[in-house]
C-alpha positions as CSV (number, residue, x, y, z in Angstrom):
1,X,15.4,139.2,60.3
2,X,18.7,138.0,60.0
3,X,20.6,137.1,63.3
4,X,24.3,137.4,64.2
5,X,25.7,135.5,67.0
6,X,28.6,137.4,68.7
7,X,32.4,136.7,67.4
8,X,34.2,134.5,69.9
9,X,37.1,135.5,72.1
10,X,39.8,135.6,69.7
11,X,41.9,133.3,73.1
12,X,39.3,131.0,73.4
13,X,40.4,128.9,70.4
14,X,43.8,129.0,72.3
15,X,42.9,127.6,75.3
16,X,41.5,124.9,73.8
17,X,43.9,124.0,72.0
18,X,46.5,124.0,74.9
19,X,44.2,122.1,76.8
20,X,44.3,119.5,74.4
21,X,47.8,119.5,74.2
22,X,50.2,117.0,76.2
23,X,53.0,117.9,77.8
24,X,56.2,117.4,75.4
25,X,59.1,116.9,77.9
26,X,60.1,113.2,79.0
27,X,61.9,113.0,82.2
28,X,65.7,112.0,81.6
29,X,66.4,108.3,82.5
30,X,68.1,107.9,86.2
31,X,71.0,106.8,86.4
32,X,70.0,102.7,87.3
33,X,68.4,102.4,84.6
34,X,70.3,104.1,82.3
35,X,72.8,100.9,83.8
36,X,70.9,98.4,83.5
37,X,69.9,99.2,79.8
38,X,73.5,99.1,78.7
39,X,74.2,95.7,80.3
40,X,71.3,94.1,79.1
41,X,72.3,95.3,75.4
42,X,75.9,93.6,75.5
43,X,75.9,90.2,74.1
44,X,77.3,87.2,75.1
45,X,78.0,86.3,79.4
46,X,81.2,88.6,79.7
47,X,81.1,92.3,80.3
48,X,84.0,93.8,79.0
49,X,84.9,97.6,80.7
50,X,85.6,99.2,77.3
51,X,81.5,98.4,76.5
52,X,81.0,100.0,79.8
53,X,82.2,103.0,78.6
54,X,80.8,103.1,75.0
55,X,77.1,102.5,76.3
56,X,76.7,104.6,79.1
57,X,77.4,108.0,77.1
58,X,77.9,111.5,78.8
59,X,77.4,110.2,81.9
60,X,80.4,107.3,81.7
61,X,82.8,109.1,84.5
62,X,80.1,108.8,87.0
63,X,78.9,105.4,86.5
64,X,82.1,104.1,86.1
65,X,83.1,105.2,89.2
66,X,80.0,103.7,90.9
67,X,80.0,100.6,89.5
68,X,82.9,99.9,90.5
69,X,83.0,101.0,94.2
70,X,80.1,99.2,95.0
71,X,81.6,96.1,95.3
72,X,83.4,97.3,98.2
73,X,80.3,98.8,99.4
74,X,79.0,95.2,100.5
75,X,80.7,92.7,101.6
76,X,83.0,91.5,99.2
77,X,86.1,88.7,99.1
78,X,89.3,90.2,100.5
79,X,91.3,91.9,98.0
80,X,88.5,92.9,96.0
81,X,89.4,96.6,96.6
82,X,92.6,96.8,95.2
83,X,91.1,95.1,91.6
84,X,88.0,98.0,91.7
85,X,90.0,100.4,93.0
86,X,92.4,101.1,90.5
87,X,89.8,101.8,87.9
88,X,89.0,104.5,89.6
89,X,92.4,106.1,90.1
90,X,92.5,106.2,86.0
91,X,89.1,108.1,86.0
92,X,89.3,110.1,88.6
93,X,92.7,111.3,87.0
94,X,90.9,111.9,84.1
95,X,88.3,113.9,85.7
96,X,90.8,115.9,87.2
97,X,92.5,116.7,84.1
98,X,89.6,117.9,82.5
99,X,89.6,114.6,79.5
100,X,86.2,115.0,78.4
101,X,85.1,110.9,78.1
102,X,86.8,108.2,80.1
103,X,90.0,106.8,78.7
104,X,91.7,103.2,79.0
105,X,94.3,101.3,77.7
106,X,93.7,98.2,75.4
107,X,94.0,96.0,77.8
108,X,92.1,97.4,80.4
109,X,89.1,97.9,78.0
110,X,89.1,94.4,77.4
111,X,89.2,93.1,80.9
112,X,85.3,91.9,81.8
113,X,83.2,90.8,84.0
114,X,80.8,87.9,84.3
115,X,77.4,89.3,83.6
116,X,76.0,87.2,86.3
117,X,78.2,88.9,89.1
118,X,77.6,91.9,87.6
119,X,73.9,91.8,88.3
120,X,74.1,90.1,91.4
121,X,75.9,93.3,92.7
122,X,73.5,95.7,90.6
123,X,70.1,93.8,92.1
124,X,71.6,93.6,95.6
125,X,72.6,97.8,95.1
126,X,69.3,98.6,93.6
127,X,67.0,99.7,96.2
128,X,69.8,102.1,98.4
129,X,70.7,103.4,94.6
130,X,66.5,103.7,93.6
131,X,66.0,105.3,97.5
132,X,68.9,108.2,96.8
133,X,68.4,108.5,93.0
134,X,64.5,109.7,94.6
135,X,66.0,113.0,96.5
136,X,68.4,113.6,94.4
137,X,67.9,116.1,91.3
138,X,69.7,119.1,89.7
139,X,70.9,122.0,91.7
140,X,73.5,124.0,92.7
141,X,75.4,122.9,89.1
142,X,77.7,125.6,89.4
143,X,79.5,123.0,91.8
144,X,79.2,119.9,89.5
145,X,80.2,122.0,86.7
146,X,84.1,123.1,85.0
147,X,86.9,123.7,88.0
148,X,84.4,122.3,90.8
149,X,84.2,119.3,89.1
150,X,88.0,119.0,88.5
151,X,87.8,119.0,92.3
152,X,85.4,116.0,92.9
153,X,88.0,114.4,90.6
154,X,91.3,115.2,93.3
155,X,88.7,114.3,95.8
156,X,87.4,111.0,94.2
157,X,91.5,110.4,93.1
158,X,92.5,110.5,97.4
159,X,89.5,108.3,98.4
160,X,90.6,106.0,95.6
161,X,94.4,105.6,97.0
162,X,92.8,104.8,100.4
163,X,90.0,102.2,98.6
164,X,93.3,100.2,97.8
165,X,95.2,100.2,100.8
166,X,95.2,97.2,102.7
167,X,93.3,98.7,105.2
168,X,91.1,95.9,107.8
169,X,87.1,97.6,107.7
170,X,88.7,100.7,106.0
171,X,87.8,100.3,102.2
172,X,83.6,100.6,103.1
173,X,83.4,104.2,103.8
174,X,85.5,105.7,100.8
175,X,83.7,103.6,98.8
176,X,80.5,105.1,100.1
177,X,81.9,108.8,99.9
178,X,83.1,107.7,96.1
179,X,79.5,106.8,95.1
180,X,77.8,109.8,96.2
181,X,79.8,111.7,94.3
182,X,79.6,109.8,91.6
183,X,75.3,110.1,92.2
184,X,76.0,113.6,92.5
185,X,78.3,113.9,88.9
186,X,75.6,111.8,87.2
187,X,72.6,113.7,88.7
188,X,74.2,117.1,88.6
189,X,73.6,117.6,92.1
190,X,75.3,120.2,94.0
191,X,73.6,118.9,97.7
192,X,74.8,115.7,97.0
193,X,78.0,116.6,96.2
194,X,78.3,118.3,99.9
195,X,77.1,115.0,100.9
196,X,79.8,113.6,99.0
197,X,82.3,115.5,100.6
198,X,81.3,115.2,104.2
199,X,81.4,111.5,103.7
200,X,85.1,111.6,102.5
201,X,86.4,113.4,105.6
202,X,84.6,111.2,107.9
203,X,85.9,108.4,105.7
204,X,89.3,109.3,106.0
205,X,89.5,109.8,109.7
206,X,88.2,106.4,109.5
207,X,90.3,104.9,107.3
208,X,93.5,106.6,109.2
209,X,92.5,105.5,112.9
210,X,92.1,101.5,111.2
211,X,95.8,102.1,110.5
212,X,96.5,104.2,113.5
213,X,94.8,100.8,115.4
214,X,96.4,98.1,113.1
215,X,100.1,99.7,114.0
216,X,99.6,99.5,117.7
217,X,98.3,96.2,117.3
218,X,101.6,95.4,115.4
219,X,103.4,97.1,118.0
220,X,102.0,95.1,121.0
221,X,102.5,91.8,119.6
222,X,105.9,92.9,118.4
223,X,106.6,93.7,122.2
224,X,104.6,90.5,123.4
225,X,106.2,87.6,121.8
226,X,109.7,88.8,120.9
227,X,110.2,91.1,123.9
228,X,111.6,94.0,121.6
C-alpha cells in the first residue's frame, strides 16, 4: 500500500531560508575612522587641506571643522588659534550659505600640514573622539537637516571669530562647543547638536569675562605705574 507523507508547510521552506540568511546592512564608518583612512591614503609627508576635502566626501564640512579646532582643544603654541581658526570662518560661511561641499581658494587648498603633527593631534584626540562617537547616533535630523543646519553654520561662524581673538584661556571652550557640533553635523545628531549649543553659550560667557578680566587688568596697571 502506497504511503504519502503529508505536504510541508508551504513557510517552512521560508524560515529556513531566512535563517540561513546574514544580515545585509554594514554599519556606516564613524567619523575617526573615516579620518584616519583619508590621511593614510595621501602620499608623501605633507597634508595638503585641498586633499582634506577631496577624501572625506559628504561629510567634509564637519570634519573640516573638527580637525581643525582640535588643536586648540589641547594645548597648543600661542597663536595657534588664529592659523586654525580662520579655516573655519570660510566653512562655517559656507554652511551658512547653504554651498553644498566645502570651498577654498587655490592657495588655501594647497597649504599642508606635516603628516607627523597631524597624527600626533589625531592619536592624542582619539579616545575623547572614540568615547563620544560611542553615544552619539542619528536622531532628531530634522535639526541637522536644511535651515537648522544653516543655523549650526551662524553658530559655528560666531564661535569661530571668538577662536581667533587674542583671548588669554579663551580659545579652549569655543573650540570644544565647535567640535560637538561638528560630531553632531557628521553623525546627524540632533542631542548632540543641543549639546553643541549649550557649550557655545557657556563658551562665550567665558570667553567675554577673559576680556572683561584682561581690561581691568589693563586698567590697574595703567593706573599703577603711570598714575593715570
Amino acid at each position: 500500500m502506497d504511503t504519502q507523507l503529508p505536504p510541508e508547510p508551504d513557510g517552512l521552506e521560508q524560515v529556513s531560508s531566512f535563517q540561513n540568511a546574514g544580515p545585509d546592512k554594514t554599519e556606516p564608518k564613524r567619523t575617526t575612522d573615516v579620518l584616519l583612512e583619508t590621511i593614510e591614503k595621501v602620499e608623501g609627508e605633507r597634508v595638503s587641506i585641498g586633499q582634506l576635502i577631496d577624501g572625506l566626501g559628504e561629510r567634509a564640512y564637519g570634519i573640516l571643522m573638527l580637525l581643525f579646532a582640535l588643536p586648540t582643544i589641547l594645548p597648543a603654541p600661542p597663536g595657534m588659534s588664529a592659523v586654525t581658526g580662520m579655516p573655519i570662518v570660510v566653512f562655517s560661511i559656507q554652511l551658512l550659505i547653504g554651498h553644498p561641499h566645502p570651498w577654498l581658494p587655490a592657495f588655501l587648498r594647497r597649504r599642508s600640514i606635516l603628516r607627523t603633527d597631524l597624527m600626533a593631534v589625531l592619536t592624542k584626540a582619539e579616545p575623547w573622539l572614540r568615547r563620544v562617537e560611542r553615544v552619539t547616533r542619528p536622531r532628531l535630523t530634522r535639526l541637522v537637516d536644511g535651515r537648522m543646519e544653516r543655523l549650526a553654520g551662524l553658530v559655528v561662524f560666531f564661535l569661530s571669530i571668538v577662536l581667533i581673538l587674542p583671548i588669554f584661556m579663551g580659545n579652549m571652550f569655543p573650540s570644544i562647543a565647535i567640535a560637538l557640533i561638528a560630531l553632531a553635523l557628521m553623525e546627524r545628531d540632533g542631542i548632540a547638536l543641543i549639546a553643541g549649543y549649550v557649550s557655545a553659550v557657556a563658551s562665550t560667557i567665558v570667553a567675554f569675562g577673559f576680556i572683561v578680566l584682561t581690561f581691568k587688568i589693563m586698567l590697574y596697571a595703567v593706573h599703577e605705574f603711570l598714575g593715570l
